[in-house]
N, C-alpha and C positions, 0 to 999 in steps of 0.2 A: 045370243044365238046367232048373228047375222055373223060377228067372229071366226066361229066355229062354220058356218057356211063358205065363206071365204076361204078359210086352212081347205077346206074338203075341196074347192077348184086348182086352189094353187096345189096339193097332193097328185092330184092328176096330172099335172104338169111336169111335177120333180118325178115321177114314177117313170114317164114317158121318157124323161131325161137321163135317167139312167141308164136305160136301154143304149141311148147312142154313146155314152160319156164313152165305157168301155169298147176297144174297136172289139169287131168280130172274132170268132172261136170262142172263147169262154166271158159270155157276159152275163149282166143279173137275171136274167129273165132265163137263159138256157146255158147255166154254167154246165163247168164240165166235172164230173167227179173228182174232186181232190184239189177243187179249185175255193178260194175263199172270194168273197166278196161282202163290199162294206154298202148296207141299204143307211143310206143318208133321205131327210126330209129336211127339206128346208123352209125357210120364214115362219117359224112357229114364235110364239109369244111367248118373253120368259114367264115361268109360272105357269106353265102346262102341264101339267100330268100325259105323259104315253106309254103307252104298252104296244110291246111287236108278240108278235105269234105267229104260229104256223097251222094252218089249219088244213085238212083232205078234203074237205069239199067248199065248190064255189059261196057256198052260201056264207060261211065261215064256221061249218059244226064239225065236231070231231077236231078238237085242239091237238095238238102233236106235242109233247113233251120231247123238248130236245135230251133230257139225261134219260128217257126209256126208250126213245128212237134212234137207231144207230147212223140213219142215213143222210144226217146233217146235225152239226152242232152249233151254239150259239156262242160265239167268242169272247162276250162281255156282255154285263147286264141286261135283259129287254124290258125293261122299265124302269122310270125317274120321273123327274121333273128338268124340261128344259131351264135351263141354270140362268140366273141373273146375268142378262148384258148377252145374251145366245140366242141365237134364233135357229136350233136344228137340233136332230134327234136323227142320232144312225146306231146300226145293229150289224157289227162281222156275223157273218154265218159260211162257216166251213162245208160244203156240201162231200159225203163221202160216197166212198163205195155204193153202190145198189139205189144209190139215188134214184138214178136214170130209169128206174122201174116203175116210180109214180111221179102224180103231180101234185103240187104241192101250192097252196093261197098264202103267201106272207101279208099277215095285215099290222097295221098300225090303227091304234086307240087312241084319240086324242078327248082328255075330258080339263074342265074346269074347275079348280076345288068346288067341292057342292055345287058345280051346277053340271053345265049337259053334255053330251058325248055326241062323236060320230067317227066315224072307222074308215080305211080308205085299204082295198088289195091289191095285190100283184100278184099274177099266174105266172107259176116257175116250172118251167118244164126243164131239168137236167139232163145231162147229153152225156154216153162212155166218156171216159178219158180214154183218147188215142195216141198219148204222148207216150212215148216209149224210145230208149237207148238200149239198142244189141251192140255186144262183144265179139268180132268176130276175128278167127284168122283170115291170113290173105294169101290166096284167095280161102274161101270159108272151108273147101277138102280139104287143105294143106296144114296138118293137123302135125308133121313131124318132117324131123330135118338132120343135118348131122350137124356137129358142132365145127363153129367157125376156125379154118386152118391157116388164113391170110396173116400177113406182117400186117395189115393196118387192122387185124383184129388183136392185135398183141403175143400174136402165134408167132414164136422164134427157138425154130427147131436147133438152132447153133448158139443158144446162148448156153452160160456155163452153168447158172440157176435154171435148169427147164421151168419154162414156162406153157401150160395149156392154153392160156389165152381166154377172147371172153367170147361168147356167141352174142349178137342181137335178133331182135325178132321182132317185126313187125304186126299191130294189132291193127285194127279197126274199130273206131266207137263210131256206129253209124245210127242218127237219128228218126223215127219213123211218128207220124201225125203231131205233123207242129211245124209251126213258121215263124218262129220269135227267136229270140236269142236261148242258147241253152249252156248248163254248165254241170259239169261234174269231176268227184275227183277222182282219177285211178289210183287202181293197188294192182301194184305189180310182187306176185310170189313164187317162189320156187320150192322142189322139192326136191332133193330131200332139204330141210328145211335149217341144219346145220350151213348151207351156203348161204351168207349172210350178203354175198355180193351180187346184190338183184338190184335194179333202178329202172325207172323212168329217166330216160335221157330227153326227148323230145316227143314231143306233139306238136304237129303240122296241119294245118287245113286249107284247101286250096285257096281261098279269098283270103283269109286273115293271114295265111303264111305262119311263122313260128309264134305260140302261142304259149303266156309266160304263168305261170300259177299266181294266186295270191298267197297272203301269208296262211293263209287254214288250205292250201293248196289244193284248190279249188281250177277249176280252167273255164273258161269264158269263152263259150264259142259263138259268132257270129250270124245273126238268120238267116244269111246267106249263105251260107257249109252246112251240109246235111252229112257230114262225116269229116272225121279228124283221122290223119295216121297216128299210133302210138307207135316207137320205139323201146324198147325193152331189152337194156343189155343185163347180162347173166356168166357171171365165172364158170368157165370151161373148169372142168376134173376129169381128170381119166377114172376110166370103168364104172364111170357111173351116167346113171340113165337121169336127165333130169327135168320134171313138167315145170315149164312156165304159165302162170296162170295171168290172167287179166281183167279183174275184175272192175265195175263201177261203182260208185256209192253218191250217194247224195246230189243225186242227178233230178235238173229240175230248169221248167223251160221258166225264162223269163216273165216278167210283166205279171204271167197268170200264175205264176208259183203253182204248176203244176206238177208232181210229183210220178216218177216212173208209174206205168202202168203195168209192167209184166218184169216181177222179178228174176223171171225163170232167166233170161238170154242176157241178162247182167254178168255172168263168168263165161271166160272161156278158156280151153288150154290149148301148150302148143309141146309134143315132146322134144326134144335133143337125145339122140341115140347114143349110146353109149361111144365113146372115143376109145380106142385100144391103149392099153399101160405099155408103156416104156421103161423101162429101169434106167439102162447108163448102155450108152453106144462104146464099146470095149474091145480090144482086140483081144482074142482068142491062143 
């Protein structure tokens, strides 16, 4: 029994310590929706039996079934035995959507084969996810344009092969509740959707400067840019009217792997007005 009195002061300790492990914005006590985190206990005795749950009220009644509750899940087993040569017992729990609406007691069970128990909680109170990545044009009215006429756009009204040349268009991926590192990867499209010649040429951010994809082309943006420019060139056609779109996907701030909050402002378009057709410049 004195064992088991012992686990339950140092429990208070690692619960407290948790709190500070993770820095501030999304930590164990008041994650943010769509944030996971890993409840760790430590100095347990191998040969423990634990059980983690979730319970609605301080006392610990009213158990929460993580597969019939949608608004957190449990990411691996909540119960075992602390394993030979181990001194610790942790529980991922993904907290989702609608979290933010209750509170919630995370407890641990610690018992001794056949013999006695004692429980130690944590009061979780979840917090919105305010992370969020908008698409925007620039500035955000400037929704249409004509297509680019310049020699350094590839427009060369005296070549023998006419050429239309390509338009570029600048996006903005600007980030809103968050201070960590973020990343995401753009898609850049057009329409009509037979132009195959759309790309991403550059992203820029005022402190990191040019900014390189990884191999699942991905971009890495640093806590200190709360907005990147996109680049987005596109093959000029005549008579034809064409939307560039720019959208984000798999946008996600560091450290707290937290997950877009509003999918709505993730696209945005930008038109290119029709260019007038030329046939062949001929004398008469």
């Amino acid at each position: 029994m004195k064992s088991l009195i012992k686990k339950q002061i140092l429990l208070t300790g690692v619960f407290c310590a948790l709190v500070f492990v993770v820095k501030a914005q999304s930590t164990p006590i008041h994650p943010y929706e769509g944030a996971t985190h890993n409840y760790v206990v430590n100095g347990l005795t191998s040969g423990t039996n634990f059980l983690f749950y979730v319970s609605a009220h301080e006392n610990g009644s009213e158990v929460l079934d993580d597969g019939a509750v949608f608004e957190f899940d449990f990411l691996d087993s909540h119960e075992g035995v602390v394993p030979e040569g181990e001194s610790t017992a942790s529980l991922p729990v993904l907290w989702n959507n609608g979290a933010s609406q209750y509170i919630y007691y995370l407890w641990i069970e610690l018992s001794n084969p056949g013999g006695c128990a004692t429980r130690r909680g944590l009061k979780i109170l979840p917090q919105p996810n305010r992370f969020d990545l908008l698409s925007e044009n620039i500035p955000v009215d400037n929704t249409e344009s004509c297509p680019a006429i310049s020699k350094a756009d590839g427009f060369n009204p005296m070549a023998d092969e006419y050429s239309a040349g390509t338009s570029t268009v600048k996006f903005k991926v600007r980030r809103e509740g968050g201070n960590r590192a973020w990343s995401f990867e753009p898609i850049a499209l057009v329409e009509p959707d037979w132009n195959v010649d759309v790309a991403v040429v550059s992203i820029v951010a005022v402190n990191a400067g040019v900014i390189d994809a990884d191999e699942s082309n991905i971009y890495t943006v640093l806590a200190t840019d709360d907005e990147v420019i996109v680049t987005v060139a596109v093959r000029n056609f005549e008579g034809t009217e064409q939307i560039v779109s720019m959208k984000v996907k798999n946008q996600q701030e560091e450290n707290t792997m937290l997950s877009d909050s509003n999918h709505e402002n993730d696209n945005v378009q930008h038109h290119i007005t029709v260019m007038p057709v030329i046939m062949e410049l001929e004398e008469i």
